[in-house]
C-alpha positions in Angstrom: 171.8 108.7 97.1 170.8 110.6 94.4 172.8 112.3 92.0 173.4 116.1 92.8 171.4 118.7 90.6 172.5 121.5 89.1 171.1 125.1 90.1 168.1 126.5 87.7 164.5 124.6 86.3 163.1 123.8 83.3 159.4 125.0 82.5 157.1 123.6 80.1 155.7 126.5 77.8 153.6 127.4 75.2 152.8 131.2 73.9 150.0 131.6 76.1 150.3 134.7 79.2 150.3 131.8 81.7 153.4 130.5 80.1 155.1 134.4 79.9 154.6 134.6 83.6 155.6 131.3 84.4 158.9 131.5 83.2 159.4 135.3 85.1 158.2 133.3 88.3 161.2 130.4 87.1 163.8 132.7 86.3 162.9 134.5 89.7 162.9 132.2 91.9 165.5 129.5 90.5 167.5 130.8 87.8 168.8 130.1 85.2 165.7 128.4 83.3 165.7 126.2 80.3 162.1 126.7 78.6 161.4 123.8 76.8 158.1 123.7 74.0 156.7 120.1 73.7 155.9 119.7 70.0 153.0 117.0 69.3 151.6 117.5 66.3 148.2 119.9 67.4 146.5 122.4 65.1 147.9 125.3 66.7 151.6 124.3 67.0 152.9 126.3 63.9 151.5 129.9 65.0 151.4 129.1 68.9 155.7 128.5 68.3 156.0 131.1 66.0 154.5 133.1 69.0 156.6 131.9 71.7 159.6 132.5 69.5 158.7 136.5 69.4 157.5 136.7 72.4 160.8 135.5 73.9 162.9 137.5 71.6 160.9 140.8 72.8 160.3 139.7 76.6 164.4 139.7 77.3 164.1 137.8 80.7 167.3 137.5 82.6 167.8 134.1 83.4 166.0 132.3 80.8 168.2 130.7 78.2 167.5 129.8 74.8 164.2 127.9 73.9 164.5 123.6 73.3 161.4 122.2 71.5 161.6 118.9 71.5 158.6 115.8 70.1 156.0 113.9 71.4 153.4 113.3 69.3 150.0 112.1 69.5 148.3 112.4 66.1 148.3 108.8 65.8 145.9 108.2 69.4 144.2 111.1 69.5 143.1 110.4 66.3 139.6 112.4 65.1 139.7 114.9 68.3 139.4 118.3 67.3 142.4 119.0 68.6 143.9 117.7 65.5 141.5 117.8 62.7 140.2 121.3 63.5 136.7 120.1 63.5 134.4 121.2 66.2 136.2 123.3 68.3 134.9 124.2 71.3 133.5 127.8 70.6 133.3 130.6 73.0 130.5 129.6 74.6 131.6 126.4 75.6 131.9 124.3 79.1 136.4 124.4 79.9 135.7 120.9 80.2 135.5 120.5 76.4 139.0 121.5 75.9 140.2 118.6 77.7 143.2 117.1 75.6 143.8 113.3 77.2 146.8 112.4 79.2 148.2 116.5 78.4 149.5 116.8 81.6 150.6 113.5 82.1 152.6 113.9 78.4 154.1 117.0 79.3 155.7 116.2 82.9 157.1 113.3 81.5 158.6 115.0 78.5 159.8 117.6 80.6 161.7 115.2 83.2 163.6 113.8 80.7 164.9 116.3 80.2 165.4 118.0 83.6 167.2 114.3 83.8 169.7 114.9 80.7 170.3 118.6 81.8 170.6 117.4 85.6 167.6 119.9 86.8 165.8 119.1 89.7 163.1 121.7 89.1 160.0 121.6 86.7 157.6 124.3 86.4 154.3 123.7 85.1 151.9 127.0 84.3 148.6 125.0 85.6 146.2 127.7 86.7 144.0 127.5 89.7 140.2 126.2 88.9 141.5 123.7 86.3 138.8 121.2 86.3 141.2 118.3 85.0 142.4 115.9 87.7 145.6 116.0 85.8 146.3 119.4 86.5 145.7 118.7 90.7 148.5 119.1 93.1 148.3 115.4 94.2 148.6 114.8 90.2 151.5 116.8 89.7 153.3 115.0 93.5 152.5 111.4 92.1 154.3 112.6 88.7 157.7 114.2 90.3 157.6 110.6 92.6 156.7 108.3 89.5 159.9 110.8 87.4 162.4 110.8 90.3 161.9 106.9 90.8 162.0 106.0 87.2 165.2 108.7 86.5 167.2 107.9 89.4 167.3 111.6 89.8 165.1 113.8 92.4 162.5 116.1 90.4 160.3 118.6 91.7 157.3 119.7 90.0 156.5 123.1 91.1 153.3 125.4 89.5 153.7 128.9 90.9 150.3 130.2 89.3 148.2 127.1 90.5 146.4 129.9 93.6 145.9 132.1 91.3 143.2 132.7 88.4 143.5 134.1 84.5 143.0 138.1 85.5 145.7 137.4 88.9 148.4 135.7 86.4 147.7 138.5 83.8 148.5 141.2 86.5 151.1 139.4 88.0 152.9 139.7 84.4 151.7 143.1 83.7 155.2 144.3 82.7 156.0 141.7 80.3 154.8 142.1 76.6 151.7 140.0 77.0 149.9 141.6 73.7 152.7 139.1 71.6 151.2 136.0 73.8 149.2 133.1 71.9 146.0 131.2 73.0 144.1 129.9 70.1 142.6 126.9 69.4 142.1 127.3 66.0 144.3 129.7 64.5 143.2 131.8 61.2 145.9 133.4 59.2 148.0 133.4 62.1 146.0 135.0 64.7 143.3 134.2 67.2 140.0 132.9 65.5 138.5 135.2 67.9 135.7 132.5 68.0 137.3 129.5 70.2 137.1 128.9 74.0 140.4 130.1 74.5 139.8 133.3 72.2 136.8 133.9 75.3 139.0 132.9 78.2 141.8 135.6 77.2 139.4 138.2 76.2 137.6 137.4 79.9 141.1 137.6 81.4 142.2 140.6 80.0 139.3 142.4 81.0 139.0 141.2 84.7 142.6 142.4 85.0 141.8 145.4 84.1 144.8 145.3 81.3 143.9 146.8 77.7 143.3 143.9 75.1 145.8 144.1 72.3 145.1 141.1 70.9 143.9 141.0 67.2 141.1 138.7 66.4 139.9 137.1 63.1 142.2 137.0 60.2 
């Protein structure tokens, strides 16, 4: 049998809106939440934390307790990818499937059940949105992953993503009462704020707009 877990989840988060409503969902639905920030060595890490850090401080969810950032990095095998050198980012114009980032998800659930495993969790939230074109960001994905972690742990995990029905304008309403002007999502930060020129700088400005939600964001440097 195994071992009993403790109430509450942890969620994997970075400063983007997804993330801010994600942990709302969390803190909802299966409180207390641990948010935990998986630090691997990206072009964006510095500002995107610096982010989360404020956003968290201004948010004051009930239920979420204090953040964990803990390491994974990558640099070494991803190598040249823009992702890390800053060269060639996808611009705004850009197909989604150019910001693929390999094995992301696959990095992140793993990270995250070790330590839903040390804090004896049994929940980990994921904010995957619904038309992610990655495989790794699929419901049978994110099943094989909690089977593979509960097997390898000798704990049962479940990986739960509350926001995968739902697209970037539905998420952005769904969180319309948190502080979502101090949320991040920048692939290539300048003077820490959004380059206003990346794919993600696009998606959020599309977002915003479809939700009907004034833009607050400040882009360029």
């Amino acid at each position: 049998m195994a071992p009993r877990s403790r109430p509450g989840a942890v969620a994997l988060v970075s400063a983007g809106s997804d993330s801010a409503v994600l942990l709302a969902r969390l803190a909802r639905d299966h409180p207390p939440v641990l948010p935990v920030y998986v630090r691997s060595g990206l072009l964006w890490e510095r500002v995107e934390l610096a982010a989360l850090r404020h956003f968290l401080r201004a948010a004051h969810l009930p239920g979420v307790r204090p953040l964990r950032v803990v390491s994974m990095p990558v640099r070494d095998t991803y190598g040249r990818h823009w992702s890390v050198t800053g060269r060639r980012v996808p611009g705004s114009r850009s197909d989604d499937r150019r910001m693929y980032l390999p094995g992301r998800n696959l990095m992140l659930l793993t990270r995250g059940a070790l330590v839903c495993a040390a804090e004896r969790l049994g929940v980990l939230g994921i904010g995957t949105l619904g038309g992610n074109p990655f495989a790794d960001a699929s419901a049978r994905f994110r099943g094989l992953m909690a089977r593979a972690a509960s097997l390898a742990l000798g704990r049962r995990i479940r990986v739960v993503a509350p926001l995968s029905r739902m697209t970037k304008a539905e998420a952005l309403r769904a969180g319309r009462r948190l502080p979502l002007h101090l949320t991040f999502t920048c692939a290539a930060p300048r003077r820490g704020h959004h380059c206003g020129r990346c794919n993600k700088c696009a998606e959020r400005r599309r977002g915003f707009l479809a939700a009907g939600i004034p833009d607050r964001t400040k882009y360029g440097p």
